[in-house]
LOTIDREN-933915 format. One record per residue: residue number from 1; chain; x, y, z of N, C-alpha, C, CB in turn. Coordinates in steps of 0.1 Angstrom, whole numbers, padded with zeros to 4 digits. Glycine has a CB too. Example, Ala and Ser with C-alpha at 12.3 -4.5 7.8 and 13.67 -1.06 7.14 Angstrom:
BEGIN
@seq = 1, mol = A, n.xx = 0132, n.yy = -0057, n.zz = 0078, ca.xx = 0123, ca.yy = -0045, ca.zz = 0078, c.xx = 0132, c.yy = -0033, c.zz = 0078, cb.xx = 0113, cb.yy = -0045, cb.zz = 0090
@seq = 2, mol = A, n.xx = 0128, n.yy = -0022, n.zz = 0071, ca.xx = 0137, ca.yy = -0011, ca.zz = 0071, c.xx = 0129, c.yy = 0000, c.zz = 0079, cb.xx = 0141, cb.yy = -0006, cb.zz = 0057
This chain:
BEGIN
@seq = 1, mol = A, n.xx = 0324, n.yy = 0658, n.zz = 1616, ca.xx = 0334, ca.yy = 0654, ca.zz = 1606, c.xx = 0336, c.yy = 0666, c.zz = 1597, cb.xx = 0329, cb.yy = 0642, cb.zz = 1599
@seq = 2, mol = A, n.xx = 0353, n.yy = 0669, n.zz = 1593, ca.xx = 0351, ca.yy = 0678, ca.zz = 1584, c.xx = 0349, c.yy = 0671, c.zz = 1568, cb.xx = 0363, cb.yy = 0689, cb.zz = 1586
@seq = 3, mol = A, n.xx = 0345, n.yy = 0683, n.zz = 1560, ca.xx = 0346, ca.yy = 0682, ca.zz = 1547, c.xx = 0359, c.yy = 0686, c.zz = 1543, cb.xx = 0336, cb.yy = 0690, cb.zz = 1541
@seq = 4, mol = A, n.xx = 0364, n.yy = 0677, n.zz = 1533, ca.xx = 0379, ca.yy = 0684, ca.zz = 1530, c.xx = 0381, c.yy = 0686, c.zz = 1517, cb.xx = 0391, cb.yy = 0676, cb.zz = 1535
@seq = 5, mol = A, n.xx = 0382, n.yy = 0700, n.zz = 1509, ca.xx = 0386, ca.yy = 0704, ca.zz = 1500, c.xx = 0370, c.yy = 0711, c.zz = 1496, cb.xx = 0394, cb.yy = 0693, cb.zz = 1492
@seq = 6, mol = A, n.xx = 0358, n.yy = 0710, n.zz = 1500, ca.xx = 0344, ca.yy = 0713, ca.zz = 1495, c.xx = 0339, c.yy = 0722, c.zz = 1510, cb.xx = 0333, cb.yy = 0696, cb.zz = 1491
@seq = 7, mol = A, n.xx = 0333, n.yy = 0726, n.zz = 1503, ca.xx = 0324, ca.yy = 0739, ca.zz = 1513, c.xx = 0312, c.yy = 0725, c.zz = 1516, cb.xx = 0315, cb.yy = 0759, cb.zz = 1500
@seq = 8, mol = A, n.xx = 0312, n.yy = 0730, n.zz = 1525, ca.xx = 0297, ca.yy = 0726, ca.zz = 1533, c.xx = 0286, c.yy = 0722, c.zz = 1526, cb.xx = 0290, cb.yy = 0736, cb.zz = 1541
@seq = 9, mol = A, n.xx = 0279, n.yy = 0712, n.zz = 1518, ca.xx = 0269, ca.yy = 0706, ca.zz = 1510, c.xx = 0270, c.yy = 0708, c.zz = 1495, cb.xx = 0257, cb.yy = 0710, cb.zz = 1514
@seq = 10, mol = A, n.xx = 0284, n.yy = 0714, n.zz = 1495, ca.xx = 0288, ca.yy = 0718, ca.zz = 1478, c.xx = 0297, c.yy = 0707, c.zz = 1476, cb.xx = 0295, cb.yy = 0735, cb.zz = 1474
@seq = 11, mol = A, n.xx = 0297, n.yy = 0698, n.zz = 1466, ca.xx = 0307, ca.yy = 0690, ca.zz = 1461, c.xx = 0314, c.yy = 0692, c.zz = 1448, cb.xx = 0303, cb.yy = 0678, cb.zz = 1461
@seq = 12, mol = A, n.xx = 0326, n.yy = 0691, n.zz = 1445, ca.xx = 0334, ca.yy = 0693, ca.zz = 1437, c.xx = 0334, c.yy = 0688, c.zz = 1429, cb.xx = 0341, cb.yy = 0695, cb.zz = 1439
@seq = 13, mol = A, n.xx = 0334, n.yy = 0675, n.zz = 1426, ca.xx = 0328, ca.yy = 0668, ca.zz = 1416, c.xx = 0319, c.yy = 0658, c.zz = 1415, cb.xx = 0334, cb.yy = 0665, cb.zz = 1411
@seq = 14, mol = A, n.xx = 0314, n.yy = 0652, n.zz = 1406, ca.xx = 0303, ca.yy = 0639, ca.zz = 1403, c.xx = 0310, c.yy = 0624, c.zz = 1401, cb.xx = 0294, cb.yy = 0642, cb.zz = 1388
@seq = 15, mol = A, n.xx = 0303, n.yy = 0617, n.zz = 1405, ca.xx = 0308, ca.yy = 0606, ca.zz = 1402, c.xx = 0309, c.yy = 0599, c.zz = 1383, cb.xx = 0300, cb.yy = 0598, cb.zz = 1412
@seq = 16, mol = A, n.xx = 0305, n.yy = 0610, n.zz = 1379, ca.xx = 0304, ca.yy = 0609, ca.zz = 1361, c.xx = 0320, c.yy = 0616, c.zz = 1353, cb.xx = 0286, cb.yy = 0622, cb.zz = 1354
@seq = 17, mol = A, n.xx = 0323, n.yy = 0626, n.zz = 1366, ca.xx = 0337, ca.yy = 0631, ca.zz = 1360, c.xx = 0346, c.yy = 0617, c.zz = 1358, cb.xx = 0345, cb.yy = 0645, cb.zz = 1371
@seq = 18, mol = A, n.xx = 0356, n.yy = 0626, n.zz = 1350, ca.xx = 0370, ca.yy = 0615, ca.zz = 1344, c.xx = 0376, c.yy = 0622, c.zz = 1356, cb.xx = 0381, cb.yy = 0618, cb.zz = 1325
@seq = 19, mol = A, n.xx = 0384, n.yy = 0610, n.zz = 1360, ca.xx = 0400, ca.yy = 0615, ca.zz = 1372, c.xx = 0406, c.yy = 0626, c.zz = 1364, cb.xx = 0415, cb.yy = 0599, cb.zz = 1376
@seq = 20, mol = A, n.xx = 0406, n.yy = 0630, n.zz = 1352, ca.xx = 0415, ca.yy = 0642, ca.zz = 1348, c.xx = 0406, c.yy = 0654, c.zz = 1354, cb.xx = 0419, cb.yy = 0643, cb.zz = 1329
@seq = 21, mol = A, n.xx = 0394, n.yy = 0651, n.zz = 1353, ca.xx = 0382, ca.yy = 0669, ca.zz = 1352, c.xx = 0387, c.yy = 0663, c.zz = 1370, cb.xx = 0355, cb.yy = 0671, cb.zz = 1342
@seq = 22, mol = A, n.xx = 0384, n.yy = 0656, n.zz = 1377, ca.xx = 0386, ca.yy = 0656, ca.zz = 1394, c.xx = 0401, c.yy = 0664, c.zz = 1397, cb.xx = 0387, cb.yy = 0639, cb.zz = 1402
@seq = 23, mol = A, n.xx = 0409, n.yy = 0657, n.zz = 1393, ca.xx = 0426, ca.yy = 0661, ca.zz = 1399, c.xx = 0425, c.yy = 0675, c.zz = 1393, cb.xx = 0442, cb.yy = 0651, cb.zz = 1392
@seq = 24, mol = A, n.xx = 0420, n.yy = 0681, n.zz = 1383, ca.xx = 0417, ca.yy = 0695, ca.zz = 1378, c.xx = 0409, c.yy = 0706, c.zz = 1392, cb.xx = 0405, cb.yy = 0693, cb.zz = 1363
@seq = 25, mol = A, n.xx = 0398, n.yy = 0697, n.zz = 1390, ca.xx = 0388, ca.yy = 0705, ca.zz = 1402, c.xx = 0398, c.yy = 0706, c.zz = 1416, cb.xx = 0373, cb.yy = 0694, cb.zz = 1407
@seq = 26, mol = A, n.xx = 0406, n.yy = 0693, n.zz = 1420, ca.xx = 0415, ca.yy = 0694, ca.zz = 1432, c.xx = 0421, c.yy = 0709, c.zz = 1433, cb.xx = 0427, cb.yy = 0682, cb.zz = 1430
@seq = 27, mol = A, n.xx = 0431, n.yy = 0708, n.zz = 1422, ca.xx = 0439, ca.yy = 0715, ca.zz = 1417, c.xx = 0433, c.yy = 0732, c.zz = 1422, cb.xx = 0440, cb.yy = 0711, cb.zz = 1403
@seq = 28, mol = A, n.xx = 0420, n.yy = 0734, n.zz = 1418, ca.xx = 0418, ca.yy = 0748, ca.zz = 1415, c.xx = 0415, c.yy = 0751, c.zz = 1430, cb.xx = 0407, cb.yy = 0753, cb.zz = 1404
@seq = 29, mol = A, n.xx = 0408, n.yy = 0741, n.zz = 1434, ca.xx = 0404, ca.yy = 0745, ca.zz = 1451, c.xx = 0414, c.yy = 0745, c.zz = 1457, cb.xx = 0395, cb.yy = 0736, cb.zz = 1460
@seq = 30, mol = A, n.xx = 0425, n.yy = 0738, n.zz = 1453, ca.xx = 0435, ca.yy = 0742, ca.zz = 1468, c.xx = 0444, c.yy = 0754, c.zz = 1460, cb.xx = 0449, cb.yy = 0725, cb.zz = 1476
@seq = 31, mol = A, n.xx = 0442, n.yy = 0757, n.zz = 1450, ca.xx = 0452, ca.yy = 0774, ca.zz = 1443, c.xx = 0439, c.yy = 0783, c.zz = 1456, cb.xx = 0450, cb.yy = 0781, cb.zz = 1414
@seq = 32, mol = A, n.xx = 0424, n.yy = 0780, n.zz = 1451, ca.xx = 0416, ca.yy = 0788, ca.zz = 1460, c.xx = 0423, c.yy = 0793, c.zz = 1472, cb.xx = 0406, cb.yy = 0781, cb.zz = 1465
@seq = 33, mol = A, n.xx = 0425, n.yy = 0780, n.zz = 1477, ca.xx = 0428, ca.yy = 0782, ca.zz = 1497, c.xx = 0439, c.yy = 0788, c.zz = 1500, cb.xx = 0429, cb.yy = 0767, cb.zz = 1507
@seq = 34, mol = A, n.xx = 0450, n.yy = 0783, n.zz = 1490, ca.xx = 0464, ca.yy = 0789, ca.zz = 1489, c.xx = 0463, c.yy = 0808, c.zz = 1488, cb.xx = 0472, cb.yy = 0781, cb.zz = 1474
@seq = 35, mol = A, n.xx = 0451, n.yy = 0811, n.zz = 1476, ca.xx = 0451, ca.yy = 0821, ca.zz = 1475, c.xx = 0447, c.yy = 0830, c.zz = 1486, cb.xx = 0447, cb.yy = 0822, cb.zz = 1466
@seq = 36, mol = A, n.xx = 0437, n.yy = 0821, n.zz = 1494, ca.xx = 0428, ca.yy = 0830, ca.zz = 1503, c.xx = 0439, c.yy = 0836, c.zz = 1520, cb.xx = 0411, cb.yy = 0816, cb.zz = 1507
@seq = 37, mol = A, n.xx = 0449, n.yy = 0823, n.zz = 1518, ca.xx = 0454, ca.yy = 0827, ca.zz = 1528, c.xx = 0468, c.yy = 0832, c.zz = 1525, cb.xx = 0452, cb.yy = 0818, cb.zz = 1536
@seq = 38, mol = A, n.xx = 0464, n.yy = 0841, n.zz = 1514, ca.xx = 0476, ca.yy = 0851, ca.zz = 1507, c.xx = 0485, c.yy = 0841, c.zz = 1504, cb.xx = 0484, cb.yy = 0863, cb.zz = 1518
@seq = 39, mol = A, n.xx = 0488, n.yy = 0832, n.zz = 1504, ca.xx = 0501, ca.yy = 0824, ca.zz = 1501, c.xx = 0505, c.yy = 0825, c.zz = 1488, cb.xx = 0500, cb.yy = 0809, cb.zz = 1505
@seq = 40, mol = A, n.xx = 0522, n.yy = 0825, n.zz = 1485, ca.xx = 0524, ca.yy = 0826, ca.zz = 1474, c.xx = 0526, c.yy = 0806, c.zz = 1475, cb.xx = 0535, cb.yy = 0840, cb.zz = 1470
@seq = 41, mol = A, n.xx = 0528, n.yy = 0802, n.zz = 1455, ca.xx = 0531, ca.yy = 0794, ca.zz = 1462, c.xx = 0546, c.yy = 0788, c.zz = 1460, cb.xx = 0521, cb.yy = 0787, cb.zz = 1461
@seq = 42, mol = A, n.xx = 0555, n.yy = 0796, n.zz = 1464, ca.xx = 0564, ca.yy = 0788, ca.zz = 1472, c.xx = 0566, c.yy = 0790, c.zz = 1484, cb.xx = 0575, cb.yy = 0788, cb.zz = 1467
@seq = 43, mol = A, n.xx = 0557, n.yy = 0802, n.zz = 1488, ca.xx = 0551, ca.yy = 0793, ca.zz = 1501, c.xx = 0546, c.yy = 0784, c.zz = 1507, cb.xx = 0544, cb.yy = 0795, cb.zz = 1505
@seq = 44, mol = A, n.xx = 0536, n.yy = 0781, n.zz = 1500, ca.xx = 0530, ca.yy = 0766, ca.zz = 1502, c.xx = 0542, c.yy = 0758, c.zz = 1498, cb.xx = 0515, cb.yy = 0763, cb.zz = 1493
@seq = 45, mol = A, n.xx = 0549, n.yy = 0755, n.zz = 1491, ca.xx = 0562, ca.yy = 0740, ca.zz = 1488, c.xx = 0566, c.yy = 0745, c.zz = 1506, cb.xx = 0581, cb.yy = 0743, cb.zz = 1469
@seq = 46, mol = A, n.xx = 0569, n.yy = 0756, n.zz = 1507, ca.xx = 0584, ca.yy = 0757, ca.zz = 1514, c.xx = 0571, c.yy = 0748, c.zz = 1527, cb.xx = 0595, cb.yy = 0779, cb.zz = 1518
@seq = 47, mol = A, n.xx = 0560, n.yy = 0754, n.zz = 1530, ca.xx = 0554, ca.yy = 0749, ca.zz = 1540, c.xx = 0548, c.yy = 0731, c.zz = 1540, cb.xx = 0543, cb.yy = 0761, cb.zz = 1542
@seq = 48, mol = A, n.xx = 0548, n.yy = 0727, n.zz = 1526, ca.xx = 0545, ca.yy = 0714, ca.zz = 1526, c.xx = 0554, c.yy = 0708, c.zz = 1525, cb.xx = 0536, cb.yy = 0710, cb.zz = 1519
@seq = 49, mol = A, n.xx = 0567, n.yy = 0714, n.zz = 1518, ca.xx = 0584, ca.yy = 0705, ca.zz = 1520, c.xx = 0583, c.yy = 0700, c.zz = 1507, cb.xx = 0587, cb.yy = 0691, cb.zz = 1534
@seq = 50, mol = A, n.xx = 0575, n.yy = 0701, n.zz = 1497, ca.xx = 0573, ca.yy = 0702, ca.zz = 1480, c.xx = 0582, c.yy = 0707, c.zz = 1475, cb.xx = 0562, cb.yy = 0710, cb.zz = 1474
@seq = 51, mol = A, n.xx = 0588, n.yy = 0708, n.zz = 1459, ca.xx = 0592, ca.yy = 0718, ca.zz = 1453, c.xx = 0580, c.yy = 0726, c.zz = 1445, cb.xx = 0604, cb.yy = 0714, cb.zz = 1446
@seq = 52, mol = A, n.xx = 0584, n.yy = 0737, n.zz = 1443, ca.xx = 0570, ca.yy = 0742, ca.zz = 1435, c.xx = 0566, c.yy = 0746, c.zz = 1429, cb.xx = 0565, cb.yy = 0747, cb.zz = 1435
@seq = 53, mol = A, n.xx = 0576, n.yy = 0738, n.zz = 1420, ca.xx = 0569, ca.yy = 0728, ca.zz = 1400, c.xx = 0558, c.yy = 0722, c.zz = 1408, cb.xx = 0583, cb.yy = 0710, cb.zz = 1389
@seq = 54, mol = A, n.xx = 0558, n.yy = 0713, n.zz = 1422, ca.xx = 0548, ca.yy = 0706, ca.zz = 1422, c.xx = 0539, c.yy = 0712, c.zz = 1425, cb.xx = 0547, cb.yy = 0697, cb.zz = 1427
@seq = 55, mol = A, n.xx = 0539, n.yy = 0721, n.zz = 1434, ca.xx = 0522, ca.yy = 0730, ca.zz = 1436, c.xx = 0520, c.yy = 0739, c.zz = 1424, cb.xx = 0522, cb.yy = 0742, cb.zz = 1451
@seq = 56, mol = A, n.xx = 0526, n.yy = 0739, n.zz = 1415, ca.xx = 0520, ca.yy = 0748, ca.zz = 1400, c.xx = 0511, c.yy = 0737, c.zz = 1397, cb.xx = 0534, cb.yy = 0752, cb.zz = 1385
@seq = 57, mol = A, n.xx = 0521, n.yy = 0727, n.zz = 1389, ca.xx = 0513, ca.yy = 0714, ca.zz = 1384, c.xx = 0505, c.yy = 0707, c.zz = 1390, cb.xx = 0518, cb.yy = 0707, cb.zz = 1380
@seq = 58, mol = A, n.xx = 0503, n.yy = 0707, n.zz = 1404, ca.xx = 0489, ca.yy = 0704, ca.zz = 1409, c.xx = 0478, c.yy = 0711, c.zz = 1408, cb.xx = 0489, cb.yy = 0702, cb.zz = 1420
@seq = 59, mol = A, n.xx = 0482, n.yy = 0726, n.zz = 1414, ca.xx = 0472, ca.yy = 0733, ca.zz = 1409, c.xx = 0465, c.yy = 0735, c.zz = 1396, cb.xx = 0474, cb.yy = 0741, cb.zz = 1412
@seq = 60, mol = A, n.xx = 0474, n.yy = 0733, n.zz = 1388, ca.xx = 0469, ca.yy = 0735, ca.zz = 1372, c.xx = 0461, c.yy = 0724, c.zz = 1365, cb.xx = 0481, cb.yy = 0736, cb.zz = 1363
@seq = 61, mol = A, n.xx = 0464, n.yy = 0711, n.zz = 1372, ca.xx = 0456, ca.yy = 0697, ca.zz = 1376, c.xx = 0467, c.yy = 0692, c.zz = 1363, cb.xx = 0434, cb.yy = 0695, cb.zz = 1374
@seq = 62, mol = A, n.xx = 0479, n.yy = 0694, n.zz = 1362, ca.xx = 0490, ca.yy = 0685, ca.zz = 1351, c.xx = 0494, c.yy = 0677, c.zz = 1361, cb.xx = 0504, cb.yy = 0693, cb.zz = 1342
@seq = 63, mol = A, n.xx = 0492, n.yy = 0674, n.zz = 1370, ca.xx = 0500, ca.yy = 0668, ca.zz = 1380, c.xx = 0489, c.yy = 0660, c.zz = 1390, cb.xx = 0510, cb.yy = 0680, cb.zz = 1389
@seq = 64, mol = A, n.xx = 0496, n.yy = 0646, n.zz = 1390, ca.xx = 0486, ca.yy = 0637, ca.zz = 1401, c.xx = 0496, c.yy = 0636, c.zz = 1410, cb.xx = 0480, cb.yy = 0621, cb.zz = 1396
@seq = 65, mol = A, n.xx = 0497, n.yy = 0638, n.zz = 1420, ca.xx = 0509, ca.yy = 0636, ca.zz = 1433, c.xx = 0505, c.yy = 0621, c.zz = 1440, cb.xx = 0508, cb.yy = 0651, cb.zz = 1449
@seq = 66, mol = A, n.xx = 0519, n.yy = 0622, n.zz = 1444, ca.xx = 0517, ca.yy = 0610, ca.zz = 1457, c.xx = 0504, c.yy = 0612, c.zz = 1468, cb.xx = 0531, cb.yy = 0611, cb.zz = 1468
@seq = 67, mol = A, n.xx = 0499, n.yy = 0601, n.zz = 1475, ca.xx = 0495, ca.yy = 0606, ca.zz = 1486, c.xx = 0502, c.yy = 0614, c.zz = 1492, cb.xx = 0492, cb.yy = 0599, cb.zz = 1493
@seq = 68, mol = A, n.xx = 0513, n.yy = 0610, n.zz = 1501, ca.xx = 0521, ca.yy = 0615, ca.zz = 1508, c.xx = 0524, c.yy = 0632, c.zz = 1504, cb.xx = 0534, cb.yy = 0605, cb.zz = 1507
@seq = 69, mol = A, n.xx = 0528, n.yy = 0636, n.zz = 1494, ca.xx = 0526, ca.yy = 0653, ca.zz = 1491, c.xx = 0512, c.yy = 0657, c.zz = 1487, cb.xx = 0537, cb.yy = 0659, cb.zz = 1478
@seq = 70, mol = A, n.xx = 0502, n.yy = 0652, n.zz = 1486, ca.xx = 0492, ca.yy = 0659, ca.zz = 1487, c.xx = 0486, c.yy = 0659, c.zz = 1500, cb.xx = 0485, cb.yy = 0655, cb.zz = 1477
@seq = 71, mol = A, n.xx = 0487, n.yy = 0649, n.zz = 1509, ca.xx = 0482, ca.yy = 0655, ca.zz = 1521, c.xx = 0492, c.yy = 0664, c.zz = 1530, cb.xx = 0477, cb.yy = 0646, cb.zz = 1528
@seq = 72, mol = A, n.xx = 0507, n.yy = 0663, n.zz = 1526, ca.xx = 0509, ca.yy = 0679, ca.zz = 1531, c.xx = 0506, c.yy = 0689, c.zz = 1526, cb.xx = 0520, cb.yy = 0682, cb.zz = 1533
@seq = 73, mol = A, n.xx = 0506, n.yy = 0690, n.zz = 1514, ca.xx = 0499, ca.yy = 0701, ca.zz = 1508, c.xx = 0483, c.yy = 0703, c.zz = 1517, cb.xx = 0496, cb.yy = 0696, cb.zz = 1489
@seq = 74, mol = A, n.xx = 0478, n.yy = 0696, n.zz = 1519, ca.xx = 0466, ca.yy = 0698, ca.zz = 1522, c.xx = 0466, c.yy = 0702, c.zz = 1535, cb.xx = 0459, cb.yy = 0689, cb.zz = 1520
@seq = 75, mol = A, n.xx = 0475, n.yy = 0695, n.zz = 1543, ca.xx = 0480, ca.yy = 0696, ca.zz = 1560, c.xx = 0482, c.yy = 0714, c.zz = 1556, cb.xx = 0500, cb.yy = 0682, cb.zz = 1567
@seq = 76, mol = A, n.xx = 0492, n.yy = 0717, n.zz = 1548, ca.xx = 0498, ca.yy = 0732, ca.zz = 1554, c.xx = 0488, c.yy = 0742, c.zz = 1544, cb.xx = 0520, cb.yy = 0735, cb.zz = 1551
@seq = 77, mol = A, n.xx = 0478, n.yy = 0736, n.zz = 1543, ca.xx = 0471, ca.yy = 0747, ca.zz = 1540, c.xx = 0460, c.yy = 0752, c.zz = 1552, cb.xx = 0464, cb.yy = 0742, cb.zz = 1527
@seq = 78, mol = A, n.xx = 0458, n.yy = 0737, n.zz = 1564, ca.xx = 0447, ca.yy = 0738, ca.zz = 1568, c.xx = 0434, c.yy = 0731, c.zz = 1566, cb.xx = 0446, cb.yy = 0747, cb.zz = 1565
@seq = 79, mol = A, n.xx = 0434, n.yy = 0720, n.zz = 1554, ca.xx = 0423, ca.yy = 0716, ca.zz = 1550, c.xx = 0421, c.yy = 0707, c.zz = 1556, cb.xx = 0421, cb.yy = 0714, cb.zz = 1540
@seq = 80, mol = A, n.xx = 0432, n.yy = 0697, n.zz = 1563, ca.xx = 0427, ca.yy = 0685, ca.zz = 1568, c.xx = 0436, c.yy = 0687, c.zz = 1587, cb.xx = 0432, cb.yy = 0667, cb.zz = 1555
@seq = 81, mol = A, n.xx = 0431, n.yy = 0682, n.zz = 1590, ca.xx = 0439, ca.yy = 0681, ca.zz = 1606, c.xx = 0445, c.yy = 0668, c.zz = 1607, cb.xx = 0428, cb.yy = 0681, cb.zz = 1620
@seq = 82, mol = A, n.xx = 0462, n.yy = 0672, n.zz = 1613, ca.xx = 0469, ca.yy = 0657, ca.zz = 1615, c.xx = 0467, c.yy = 0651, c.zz = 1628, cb.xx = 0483, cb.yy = 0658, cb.zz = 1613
């Protein structure tokens, strides 16, 4: 099974965080992955079909998305398999 958004036995957050410190932590790990795989990001919108006010403000964790755009965001990064 993969892990999605967490390295291998490292979790991102606790079950004591507020949903604001989680969608924050979301946020910075996928600017991470975005970064790692050079993407700018209106790359990532153009590749998740976003505009990209929304990948700022997700990343920045001002923004809670739909399911539906956060798992393409996540799909065109790589993190989860469709």
């Amino acid at each position: 099974m993969r892990t999605i958004l967490a390295k291998q036995g490292e979790y991102m957050f606790s079950i004591a965080d507020t949903p604001e410190e989680v969608i924050k932590a979301i946020g910075t790990r996928i600017a991470e992955h975005r970064r790692a795989l050079r993407l700018s990001q209106s790359d990532l919108a153009e590749r998740a079909g976003v505009s990209k006010r929304m990948v700022e403000r997700l990343e920045s964790g001002t923004f809670n998305p739909g399911l539906e755009s956060f798992v393409r965001v996540c799909l065109s990064l790589g993190l989860v398999e469709g």
